[in-house]
The first five atom37 places (N, CA, C, CB, O) and aatype in JSON, in Angstrom:
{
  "aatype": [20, 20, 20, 20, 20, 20, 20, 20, 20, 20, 20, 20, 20, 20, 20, 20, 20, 20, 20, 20, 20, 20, 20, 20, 20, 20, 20, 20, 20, 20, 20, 20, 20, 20, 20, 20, 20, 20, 20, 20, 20, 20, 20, 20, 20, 20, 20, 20, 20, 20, 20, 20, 20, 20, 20, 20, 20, 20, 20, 20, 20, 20, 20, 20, 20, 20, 20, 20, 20, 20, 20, 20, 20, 20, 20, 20, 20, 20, 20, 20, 20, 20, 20, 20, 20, 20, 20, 20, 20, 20, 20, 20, 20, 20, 20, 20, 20, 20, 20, 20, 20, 20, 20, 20, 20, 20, 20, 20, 20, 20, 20, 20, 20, 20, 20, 20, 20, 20, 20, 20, 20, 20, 20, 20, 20, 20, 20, 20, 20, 20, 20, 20],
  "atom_mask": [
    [1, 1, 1, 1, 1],
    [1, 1, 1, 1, 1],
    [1, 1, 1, 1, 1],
    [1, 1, 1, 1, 1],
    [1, 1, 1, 1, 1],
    [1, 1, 1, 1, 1],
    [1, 1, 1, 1, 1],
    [1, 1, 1, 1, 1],
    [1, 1, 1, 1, 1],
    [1, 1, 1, 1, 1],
    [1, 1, 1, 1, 1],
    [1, 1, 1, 1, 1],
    [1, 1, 1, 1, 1],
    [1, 1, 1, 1, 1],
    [1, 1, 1, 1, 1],
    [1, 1, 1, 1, 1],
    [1, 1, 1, 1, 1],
    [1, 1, 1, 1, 1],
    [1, 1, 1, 1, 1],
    [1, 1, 1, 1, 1],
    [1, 1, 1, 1, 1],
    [1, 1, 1, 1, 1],
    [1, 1, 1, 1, 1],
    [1, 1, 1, 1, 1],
    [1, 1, 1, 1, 1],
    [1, 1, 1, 1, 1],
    [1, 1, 1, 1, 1],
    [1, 1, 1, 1, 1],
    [1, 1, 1, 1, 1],
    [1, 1, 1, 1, 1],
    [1, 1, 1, 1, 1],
    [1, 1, 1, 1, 1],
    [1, 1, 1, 1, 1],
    [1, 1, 1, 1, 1],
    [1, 1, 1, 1, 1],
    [1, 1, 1, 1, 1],
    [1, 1, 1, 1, 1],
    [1, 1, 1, 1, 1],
    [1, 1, 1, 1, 1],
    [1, 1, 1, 1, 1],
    [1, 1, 1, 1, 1],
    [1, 1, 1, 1, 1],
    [1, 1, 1, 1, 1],
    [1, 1, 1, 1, 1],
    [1, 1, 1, 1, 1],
    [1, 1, 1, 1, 1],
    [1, 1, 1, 1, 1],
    [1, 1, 1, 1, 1],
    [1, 1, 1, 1, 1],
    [1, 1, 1, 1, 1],
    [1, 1, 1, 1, 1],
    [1, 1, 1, 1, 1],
    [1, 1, 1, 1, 1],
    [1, 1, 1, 1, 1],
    [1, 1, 1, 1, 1],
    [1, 1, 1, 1, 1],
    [1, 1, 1, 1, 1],
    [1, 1, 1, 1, 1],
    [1, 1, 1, 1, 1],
    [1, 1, 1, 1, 1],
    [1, 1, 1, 1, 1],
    [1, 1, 1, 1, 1],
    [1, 1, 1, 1, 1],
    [1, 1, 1, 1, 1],
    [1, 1, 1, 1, 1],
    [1, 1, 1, 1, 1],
    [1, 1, 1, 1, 1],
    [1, 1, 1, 1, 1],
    [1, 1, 1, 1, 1],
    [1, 1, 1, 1, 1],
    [1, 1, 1, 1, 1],
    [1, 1, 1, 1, 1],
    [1, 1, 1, 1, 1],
    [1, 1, 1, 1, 1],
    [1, 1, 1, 1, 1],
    [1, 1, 1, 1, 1],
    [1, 1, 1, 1, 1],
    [1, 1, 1, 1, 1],
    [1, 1, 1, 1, 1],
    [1, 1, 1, 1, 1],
    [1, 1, 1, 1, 1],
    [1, 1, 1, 1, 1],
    [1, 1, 1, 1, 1],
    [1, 1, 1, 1, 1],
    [1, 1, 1, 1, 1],
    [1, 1, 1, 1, 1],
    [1, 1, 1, 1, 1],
    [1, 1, 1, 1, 1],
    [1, 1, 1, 1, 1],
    [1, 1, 1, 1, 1],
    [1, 1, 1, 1, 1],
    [1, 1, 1, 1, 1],
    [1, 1, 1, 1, 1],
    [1, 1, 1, 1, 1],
    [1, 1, 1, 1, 1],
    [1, 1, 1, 1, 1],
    [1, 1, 1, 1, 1],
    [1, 1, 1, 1, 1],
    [1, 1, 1, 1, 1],
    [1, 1, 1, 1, 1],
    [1, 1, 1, 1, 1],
    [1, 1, 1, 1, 1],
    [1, 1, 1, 1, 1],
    [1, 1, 1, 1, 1],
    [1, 1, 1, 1, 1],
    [1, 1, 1, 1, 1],
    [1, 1, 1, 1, 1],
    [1, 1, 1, 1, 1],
    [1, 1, 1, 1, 1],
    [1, 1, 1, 1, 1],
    [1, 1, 1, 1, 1],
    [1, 1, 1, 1, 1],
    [1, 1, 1, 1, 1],
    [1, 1, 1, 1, 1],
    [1, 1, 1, 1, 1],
    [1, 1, 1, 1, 1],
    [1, 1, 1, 1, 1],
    [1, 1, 1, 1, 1],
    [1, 1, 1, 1, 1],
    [1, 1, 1, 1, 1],
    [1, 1, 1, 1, 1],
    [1, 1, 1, 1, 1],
    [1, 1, 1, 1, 1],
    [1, 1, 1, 1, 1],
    [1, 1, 1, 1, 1],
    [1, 1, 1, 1, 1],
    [1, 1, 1, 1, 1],
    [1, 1, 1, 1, 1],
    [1, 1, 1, 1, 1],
    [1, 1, 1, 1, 1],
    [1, 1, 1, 1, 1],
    [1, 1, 1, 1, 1]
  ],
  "atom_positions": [
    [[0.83, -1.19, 0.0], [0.0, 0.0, 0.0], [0.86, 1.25, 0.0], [-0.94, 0.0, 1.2], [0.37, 2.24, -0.54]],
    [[2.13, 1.36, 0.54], [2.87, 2.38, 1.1], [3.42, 2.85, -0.48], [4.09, 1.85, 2.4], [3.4, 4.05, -0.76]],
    [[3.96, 1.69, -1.64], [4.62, 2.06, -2.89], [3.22, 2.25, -3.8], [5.82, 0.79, -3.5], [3.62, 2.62, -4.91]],
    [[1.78, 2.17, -3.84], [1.16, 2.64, -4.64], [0.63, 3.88, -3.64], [0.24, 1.63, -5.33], [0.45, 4.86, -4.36]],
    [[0.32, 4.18, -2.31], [0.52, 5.84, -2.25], [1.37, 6.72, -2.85], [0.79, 6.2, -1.18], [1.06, 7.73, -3.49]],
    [[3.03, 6.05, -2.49], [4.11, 6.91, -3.11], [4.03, 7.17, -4.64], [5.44, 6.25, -2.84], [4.58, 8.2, -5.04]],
    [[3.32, 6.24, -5.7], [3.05, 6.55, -7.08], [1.86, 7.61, -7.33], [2.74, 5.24, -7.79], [2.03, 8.7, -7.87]],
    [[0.84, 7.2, -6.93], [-0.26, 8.35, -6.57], [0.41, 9.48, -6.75], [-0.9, 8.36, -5.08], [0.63, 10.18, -7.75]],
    [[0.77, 9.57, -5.39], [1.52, 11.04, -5.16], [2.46, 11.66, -6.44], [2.6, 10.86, -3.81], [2.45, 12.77, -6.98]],
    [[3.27, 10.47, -6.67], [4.33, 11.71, -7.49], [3.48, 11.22, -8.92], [6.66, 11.38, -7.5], [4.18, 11.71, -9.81]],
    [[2.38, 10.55, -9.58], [1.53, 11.18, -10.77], [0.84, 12.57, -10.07], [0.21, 9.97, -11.38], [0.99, 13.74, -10.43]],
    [[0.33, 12.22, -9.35], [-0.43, 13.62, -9.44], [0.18, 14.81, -9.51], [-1.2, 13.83, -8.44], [-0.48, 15.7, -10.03]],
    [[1.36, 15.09, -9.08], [2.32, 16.09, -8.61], [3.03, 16.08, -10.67], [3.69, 15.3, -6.82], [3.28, 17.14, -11.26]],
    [[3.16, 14.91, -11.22], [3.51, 15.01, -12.87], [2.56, 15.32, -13.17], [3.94, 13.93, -13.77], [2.8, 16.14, -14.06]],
    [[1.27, 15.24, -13.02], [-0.09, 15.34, -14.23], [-0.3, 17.01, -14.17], [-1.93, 14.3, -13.64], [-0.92, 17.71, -14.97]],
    [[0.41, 17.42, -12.98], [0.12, 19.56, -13.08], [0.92, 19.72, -14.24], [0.95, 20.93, -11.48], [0.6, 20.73, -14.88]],
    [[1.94, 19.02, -14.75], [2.97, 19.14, -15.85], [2.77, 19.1, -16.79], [3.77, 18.54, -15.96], [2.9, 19.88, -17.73]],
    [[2.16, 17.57, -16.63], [1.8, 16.71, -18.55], [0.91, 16.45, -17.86], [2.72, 15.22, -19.63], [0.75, 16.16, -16.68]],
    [[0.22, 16.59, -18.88], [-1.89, 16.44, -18.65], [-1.68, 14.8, -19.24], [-3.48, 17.94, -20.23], [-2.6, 14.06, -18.91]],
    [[-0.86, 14.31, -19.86], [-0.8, 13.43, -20.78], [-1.13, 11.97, -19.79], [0.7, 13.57, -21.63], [-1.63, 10.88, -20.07]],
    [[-0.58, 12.57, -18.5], [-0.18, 11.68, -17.28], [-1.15, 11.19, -16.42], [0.66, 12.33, -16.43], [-1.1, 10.13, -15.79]],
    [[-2.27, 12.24, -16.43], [-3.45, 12.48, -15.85], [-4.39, 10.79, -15.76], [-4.19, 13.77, -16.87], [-4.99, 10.2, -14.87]],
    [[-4.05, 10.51, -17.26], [-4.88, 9.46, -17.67], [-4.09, 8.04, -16.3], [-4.59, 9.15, -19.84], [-4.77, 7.27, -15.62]],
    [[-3.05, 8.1, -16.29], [-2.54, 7.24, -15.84], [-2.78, 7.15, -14.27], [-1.34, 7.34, -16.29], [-3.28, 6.2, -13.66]],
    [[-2.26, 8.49, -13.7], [-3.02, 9.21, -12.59], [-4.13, 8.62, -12.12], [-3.42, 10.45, -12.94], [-4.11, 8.03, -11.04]],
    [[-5.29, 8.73, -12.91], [-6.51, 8.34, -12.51], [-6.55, 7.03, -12.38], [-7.46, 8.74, -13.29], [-6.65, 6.52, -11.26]],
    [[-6.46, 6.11, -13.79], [-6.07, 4.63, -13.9], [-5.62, 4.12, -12.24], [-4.63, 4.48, -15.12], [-6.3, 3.42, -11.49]],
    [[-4.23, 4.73, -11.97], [-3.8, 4.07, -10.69], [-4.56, 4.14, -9.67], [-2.71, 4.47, -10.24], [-4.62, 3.18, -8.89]],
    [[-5.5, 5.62, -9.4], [-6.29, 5.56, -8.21], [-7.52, 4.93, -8.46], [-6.52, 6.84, -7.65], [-8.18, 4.96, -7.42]],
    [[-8.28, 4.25, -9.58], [-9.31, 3.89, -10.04], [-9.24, 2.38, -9.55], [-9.44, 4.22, -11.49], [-10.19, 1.61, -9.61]],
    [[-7.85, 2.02, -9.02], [-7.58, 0.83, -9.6], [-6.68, -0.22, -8.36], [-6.69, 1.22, -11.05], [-6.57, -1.42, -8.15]],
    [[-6.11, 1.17, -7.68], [-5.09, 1.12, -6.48], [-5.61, -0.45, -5.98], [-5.3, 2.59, -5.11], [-4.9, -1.45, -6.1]],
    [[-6.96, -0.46, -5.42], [-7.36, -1.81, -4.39], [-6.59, -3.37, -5.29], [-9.64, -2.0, -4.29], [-5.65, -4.13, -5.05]],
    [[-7.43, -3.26, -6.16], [-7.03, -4.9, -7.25], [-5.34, -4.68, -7.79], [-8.37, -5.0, -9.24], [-4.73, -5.74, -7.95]],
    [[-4.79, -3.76, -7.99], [-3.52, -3.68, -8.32], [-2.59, -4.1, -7.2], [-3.27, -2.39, -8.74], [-1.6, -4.83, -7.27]],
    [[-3.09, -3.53, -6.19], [-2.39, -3.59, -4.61], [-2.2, -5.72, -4.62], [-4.05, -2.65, -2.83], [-1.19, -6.41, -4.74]],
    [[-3.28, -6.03, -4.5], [-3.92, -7.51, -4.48], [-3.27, -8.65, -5.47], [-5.51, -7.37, -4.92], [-2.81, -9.74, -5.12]],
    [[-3.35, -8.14, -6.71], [-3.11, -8.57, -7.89], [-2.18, -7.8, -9.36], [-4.37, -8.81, -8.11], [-2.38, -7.64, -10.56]],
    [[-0.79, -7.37, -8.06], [0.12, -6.31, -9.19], [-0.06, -7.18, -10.74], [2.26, -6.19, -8.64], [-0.23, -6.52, -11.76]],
    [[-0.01, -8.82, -10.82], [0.52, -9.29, -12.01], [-0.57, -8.81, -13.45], [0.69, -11.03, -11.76], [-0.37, -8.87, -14.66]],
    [[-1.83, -8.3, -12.6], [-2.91, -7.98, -13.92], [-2.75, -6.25, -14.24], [-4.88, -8.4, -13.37], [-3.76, -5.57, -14.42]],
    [[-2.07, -5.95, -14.27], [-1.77, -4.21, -14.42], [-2.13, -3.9, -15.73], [-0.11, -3.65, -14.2], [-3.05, -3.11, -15.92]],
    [[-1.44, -4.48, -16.81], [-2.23, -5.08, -18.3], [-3.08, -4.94, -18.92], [-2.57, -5.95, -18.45], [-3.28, -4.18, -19.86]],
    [[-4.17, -6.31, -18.05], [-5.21, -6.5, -17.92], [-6.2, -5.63, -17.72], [-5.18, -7.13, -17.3], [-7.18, -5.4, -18.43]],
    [[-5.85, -5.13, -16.63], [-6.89, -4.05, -15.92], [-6.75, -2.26, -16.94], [-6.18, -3.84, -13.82], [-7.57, -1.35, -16.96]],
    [[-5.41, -2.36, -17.66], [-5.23, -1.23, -18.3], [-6.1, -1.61, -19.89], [-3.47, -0.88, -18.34], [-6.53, -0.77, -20.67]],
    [[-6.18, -3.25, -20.06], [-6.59, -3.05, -21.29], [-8.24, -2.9, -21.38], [-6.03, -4.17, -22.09], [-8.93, -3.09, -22.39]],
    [[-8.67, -2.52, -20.12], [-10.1, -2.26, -20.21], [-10.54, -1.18, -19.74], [-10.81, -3.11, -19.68], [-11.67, -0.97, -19.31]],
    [[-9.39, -0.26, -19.84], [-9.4, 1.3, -20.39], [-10.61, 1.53, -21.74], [-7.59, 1.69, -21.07], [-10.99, 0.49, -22.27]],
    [[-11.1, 2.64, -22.2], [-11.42, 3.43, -23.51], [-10.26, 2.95, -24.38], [-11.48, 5.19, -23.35], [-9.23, 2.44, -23.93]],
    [[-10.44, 3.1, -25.22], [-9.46, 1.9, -26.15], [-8.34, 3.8, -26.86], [-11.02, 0.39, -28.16], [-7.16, 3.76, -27.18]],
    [[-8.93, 4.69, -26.88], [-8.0, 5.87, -27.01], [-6.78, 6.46, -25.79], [-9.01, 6.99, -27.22], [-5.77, 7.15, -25.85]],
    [[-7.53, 5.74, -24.73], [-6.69, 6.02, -23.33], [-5.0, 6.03, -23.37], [-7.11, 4.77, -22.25], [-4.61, 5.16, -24.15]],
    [[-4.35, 6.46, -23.01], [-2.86, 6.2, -22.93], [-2.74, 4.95, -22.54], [-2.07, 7.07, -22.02], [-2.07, 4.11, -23.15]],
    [[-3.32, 4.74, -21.6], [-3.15, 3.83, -20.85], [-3.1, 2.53, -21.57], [-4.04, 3.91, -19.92], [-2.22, 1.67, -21.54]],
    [[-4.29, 2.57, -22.28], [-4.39, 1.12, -23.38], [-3.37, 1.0, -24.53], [-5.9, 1.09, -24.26], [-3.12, -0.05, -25.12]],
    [[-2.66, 2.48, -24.82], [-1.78, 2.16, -25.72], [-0.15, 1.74, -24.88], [-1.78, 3.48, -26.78], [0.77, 1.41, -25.63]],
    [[0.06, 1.77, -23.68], [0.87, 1.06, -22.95], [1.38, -0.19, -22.58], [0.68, 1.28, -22.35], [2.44, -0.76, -22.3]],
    [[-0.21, -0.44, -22.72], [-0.57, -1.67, -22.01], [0.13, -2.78, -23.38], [-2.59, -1.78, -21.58], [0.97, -3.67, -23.34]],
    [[-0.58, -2.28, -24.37], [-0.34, -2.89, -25.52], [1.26, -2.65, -26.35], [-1.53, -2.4, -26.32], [1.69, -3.47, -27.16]],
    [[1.78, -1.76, -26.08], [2.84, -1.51, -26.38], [4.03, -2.79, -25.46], [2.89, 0.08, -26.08], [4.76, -3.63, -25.98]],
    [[3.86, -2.51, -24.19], [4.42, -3.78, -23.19], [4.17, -4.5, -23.28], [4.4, -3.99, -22.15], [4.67, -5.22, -22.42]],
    [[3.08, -5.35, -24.37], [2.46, -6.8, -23.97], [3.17, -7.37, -25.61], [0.21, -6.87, -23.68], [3.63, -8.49, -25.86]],
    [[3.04, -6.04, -26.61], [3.81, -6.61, -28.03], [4.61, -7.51, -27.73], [4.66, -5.67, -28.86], [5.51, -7.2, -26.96]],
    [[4.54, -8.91, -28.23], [5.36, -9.52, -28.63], [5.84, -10.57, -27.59], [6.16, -8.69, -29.09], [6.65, -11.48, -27.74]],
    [[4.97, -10.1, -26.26], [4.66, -11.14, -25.02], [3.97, -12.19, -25.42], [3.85, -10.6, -23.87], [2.94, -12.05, -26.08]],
    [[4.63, -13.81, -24.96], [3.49, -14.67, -25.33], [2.61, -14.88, -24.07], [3.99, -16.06, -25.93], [1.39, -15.02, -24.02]],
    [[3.44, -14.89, -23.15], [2.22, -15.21, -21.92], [2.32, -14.39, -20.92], [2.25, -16.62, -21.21], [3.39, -13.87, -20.58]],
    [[1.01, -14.18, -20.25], [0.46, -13.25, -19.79], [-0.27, -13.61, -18.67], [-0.17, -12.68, -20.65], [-1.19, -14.4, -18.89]],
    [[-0.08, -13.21, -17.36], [-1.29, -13.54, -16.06], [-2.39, -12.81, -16.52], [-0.92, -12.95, -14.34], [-2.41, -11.64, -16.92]],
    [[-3.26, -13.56, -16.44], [-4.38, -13.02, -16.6], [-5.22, -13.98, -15.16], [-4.92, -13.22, -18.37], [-4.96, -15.13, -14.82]],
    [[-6.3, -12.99, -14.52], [-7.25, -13.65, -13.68], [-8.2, -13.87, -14.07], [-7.54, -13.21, -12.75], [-8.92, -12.99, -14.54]],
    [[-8.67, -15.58, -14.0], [-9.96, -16.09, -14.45], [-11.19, -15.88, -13.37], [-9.76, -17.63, -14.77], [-11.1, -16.71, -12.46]],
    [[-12.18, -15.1, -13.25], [-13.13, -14.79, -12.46], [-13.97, -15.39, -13.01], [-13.4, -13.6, -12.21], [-15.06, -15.21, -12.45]],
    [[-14.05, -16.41, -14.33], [-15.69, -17.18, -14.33], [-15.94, -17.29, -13.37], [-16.07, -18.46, -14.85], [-16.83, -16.53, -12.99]],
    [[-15.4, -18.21, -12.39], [-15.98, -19.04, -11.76], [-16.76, -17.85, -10.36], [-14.77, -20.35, -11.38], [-17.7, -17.98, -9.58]],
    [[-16.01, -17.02, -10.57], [-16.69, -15.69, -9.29], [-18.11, -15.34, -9.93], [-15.56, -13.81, -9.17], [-18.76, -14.47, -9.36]],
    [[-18.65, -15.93, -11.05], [-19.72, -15.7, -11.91], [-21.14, -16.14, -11.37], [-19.42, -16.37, -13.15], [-21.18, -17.3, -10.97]],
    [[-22.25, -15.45, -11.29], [-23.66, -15.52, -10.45], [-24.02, -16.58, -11.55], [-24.84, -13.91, -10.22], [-23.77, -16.32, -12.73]],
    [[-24.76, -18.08, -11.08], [-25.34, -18.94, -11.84], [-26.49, -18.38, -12.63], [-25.69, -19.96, -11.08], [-26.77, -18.68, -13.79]],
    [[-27.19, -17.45, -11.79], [-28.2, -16.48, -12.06], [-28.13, -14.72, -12.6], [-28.79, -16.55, -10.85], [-28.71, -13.72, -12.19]],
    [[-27.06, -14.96, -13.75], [-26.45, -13.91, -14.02], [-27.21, -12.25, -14.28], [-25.79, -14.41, -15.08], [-27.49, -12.72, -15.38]],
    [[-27.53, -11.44, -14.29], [-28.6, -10.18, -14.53], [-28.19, -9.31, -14.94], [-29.26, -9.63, -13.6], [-27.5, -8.57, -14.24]],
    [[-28.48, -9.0, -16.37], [-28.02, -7.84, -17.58], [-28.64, -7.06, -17.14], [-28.27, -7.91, -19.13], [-29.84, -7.29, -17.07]],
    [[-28.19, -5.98, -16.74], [-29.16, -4.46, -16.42], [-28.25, -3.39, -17.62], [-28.95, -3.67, -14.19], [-27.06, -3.16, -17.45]],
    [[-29.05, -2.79, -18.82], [-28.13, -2.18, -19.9], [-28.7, -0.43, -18.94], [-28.74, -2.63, -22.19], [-29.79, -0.11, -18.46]],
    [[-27.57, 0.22, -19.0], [-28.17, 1.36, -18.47], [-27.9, 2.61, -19.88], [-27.33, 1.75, -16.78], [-27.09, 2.37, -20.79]],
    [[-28.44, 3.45, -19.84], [-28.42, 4.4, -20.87], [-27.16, 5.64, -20.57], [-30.0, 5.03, -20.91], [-27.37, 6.16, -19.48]],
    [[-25.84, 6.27, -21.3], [-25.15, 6.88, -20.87], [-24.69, 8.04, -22.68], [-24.07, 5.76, -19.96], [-24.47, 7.76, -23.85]],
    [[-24.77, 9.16, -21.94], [-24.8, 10.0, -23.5], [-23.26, 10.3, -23.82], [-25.77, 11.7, -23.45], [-22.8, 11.26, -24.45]],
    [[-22.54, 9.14, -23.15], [-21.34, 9.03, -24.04], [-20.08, 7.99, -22.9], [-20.75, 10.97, -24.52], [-20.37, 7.61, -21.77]],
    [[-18.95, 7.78, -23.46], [-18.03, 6.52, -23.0], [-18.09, 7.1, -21.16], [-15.98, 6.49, -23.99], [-18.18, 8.14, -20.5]],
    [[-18.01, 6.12, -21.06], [-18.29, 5.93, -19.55], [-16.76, 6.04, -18.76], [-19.08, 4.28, -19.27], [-16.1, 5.05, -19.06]],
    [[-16.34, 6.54, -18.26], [-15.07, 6.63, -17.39], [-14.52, 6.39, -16.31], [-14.84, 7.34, -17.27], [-13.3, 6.28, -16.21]],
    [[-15.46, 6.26, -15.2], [-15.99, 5.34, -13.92], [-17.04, 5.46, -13.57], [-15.44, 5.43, -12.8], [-17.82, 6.41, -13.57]],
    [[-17.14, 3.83, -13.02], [-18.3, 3.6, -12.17], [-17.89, 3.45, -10.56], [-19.04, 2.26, -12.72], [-16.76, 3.29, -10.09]],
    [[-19.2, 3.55, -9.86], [-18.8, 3.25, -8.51], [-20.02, 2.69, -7.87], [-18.24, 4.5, -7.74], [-21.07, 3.32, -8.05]],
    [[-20.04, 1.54, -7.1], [-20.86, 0.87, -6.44], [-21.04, 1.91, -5.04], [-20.28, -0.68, -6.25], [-20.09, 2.57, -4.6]],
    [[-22.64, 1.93, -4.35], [-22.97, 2.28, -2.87], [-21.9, 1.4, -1.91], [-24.69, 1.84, -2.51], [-21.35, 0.43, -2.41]],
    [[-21.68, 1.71, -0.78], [-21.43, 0.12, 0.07], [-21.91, -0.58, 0.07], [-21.37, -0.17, 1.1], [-21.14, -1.51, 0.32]],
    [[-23.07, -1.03, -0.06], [-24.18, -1.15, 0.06], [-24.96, -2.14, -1.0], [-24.54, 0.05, 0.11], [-25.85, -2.94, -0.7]],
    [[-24.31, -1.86, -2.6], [-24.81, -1.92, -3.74], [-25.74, -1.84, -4.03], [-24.64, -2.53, -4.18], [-26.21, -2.53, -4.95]],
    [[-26.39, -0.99, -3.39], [-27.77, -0.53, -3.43], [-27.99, 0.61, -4.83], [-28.09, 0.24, -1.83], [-29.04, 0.92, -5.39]],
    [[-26.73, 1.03, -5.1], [-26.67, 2.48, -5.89], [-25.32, 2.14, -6.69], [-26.53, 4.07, -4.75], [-24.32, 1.5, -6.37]],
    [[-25.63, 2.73, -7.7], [-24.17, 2.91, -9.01], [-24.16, 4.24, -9.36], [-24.33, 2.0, -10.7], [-25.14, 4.77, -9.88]],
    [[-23.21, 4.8, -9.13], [-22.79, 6.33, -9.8], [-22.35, 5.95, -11.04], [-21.53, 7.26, -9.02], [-21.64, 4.95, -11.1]],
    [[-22.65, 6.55, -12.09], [-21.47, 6.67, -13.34], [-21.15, 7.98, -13.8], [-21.89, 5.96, -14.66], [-21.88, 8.96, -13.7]],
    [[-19.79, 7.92, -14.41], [-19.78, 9.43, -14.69], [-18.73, 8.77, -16.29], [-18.82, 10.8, -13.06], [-17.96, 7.85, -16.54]],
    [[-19.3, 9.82, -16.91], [-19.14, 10.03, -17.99], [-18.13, 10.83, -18.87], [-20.0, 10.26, -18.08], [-18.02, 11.95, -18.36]],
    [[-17.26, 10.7, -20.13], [-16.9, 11.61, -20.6], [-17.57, 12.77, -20.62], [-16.63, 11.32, -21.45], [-18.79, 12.62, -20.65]],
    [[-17.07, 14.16, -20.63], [-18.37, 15.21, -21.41], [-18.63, 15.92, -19.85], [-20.26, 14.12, -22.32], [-18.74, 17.14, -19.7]],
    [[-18.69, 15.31, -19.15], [-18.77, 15.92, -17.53], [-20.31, 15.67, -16.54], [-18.55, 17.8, -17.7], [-20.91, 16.24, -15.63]],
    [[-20.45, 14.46, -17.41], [-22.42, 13.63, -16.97], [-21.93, 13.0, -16.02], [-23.51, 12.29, -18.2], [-20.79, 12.55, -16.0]],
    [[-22.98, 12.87, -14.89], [-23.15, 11.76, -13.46], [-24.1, 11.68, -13.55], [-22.84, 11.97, -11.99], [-24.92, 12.6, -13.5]],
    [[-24.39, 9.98, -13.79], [-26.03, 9.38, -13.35], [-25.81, 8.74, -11.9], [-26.75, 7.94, -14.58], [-24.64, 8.51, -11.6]],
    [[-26.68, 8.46, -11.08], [-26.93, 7.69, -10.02], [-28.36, 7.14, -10.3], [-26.77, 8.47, -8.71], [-29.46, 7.66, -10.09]],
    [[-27.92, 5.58, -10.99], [-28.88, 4.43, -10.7], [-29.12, 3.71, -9.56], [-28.65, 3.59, -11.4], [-28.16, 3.52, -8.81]],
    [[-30.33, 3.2, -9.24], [-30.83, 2.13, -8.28], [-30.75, 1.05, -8.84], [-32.1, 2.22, -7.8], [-31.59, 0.74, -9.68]],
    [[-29.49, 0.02, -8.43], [-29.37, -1.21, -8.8], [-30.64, -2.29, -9.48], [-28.88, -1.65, -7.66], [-30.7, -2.89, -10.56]],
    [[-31.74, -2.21, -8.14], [-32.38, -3.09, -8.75], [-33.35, -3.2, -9.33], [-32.48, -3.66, -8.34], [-33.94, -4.23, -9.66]],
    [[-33.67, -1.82, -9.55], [-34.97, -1.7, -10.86], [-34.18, -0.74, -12.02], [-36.78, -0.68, -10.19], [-34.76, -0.26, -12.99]],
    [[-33.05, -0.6, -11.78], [-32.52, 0.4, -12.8], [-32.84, 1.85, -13.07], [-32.74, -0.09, -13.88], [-32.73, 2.44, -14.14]],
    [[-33.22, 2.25, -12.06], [-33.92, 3.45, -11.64], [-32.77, 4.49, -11.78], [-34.6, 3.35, -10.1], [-31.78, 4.5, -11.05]],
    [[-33.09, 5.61, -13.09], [-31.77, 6.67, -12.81], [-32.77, 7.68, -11.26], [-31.26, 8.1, -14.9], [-33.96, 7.99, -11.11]],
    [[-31.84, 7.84, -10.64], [-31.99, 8.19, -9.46], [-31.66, 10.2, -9.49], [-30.86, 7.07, -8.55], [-32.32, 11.13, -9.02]],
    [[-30.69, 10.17, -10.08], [-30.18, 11.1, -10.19], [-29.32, 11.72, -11.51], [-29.68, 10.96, -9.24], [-28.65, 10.91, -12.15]],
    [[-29.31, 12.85, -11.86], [-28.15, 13.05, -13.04], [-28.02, 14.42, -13.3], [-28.48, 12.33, -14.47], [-28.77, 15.35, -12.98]],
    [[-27.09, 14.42, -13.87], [-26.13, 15.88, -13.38], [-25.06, 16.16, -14.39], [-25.23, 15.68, -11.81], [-24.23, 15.26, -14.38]],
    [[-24.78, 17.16, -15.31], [-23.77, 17.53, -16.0], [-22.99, 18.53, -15.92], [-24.02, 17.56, -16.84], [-23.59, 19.58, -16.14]],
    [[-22.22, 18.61, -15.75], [-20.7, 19.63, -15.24], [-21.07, 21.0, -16.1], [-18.72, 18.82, -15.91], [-21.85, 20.74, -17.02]],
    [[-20.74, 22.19, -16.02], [-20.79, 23.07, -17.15], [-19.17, 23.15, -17.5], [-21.57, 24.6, -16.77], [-18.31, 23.57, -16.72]],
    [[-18.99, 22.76, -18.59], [-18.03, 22.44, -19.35], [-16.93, 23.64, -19.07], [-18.57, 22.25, -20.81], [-15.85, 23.64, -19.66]]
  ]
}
């Protein structure tokens, strides 16, 4: 935990510099818990970035020419009783965030949109756009 604070810190302290960094910045704090847990999927977890992200062109740049790769198999973490809820978003999605609770999903959006859905009827609850 102590060497992904210390990265935190000195992206954020680069991203006032290069905005370029920002992306990465975020990535790490988006991401800190499962990275902390599971450094070997860094990759992984970058290649399910926005496919324009820096991040995804990293990921892919380091993996060129790699034949094998950790990857974590979570089928099996998979609900027998699986439940598609498609929610509506007026453009690429950038994070989500579960309630404690999972009672509630924030999403926020490119463009500067936040919905807050109710998990289990899909209820937008709330929504909100930044003035640009």
């Amino acid at each position: 935990t102590g060497r992904v604070y210390e990265l935190t810190s000195e992206l954020a302290e680069a991203s006032k510099e290069c905005p370029e960094i920002s992306d990465c910045h975020r990535f790490i704090l988006a991401n800190a818990q499962n990275l902390h847990q599971n450094p070997d999927v860094l990759c992984q977890q970058a290649l399910n970035e926005h496919k324009s992200s820096p991040v995804v062109a990293a990921a892919r740049k380091h993996l060129k020419g790699t034949k094998a790769v950790h990857w974590i198999d979570r089928t099996g973490d998979q609900s027998p009783r699986p439940e598609l809820l498609v929610l509506s978003h007026p453009a690429a999605v950038r994070l989500c965030l579960f309630s404690p609770d999972n009672t509630y999903l924030a999403v926020a959006c490119e463009g500067g949109s936040l919905k807050v859905w109710k998990v289990a009827v899909g209820a937008l609850v709330f929504s909100v756009k930044s003035a640009a």
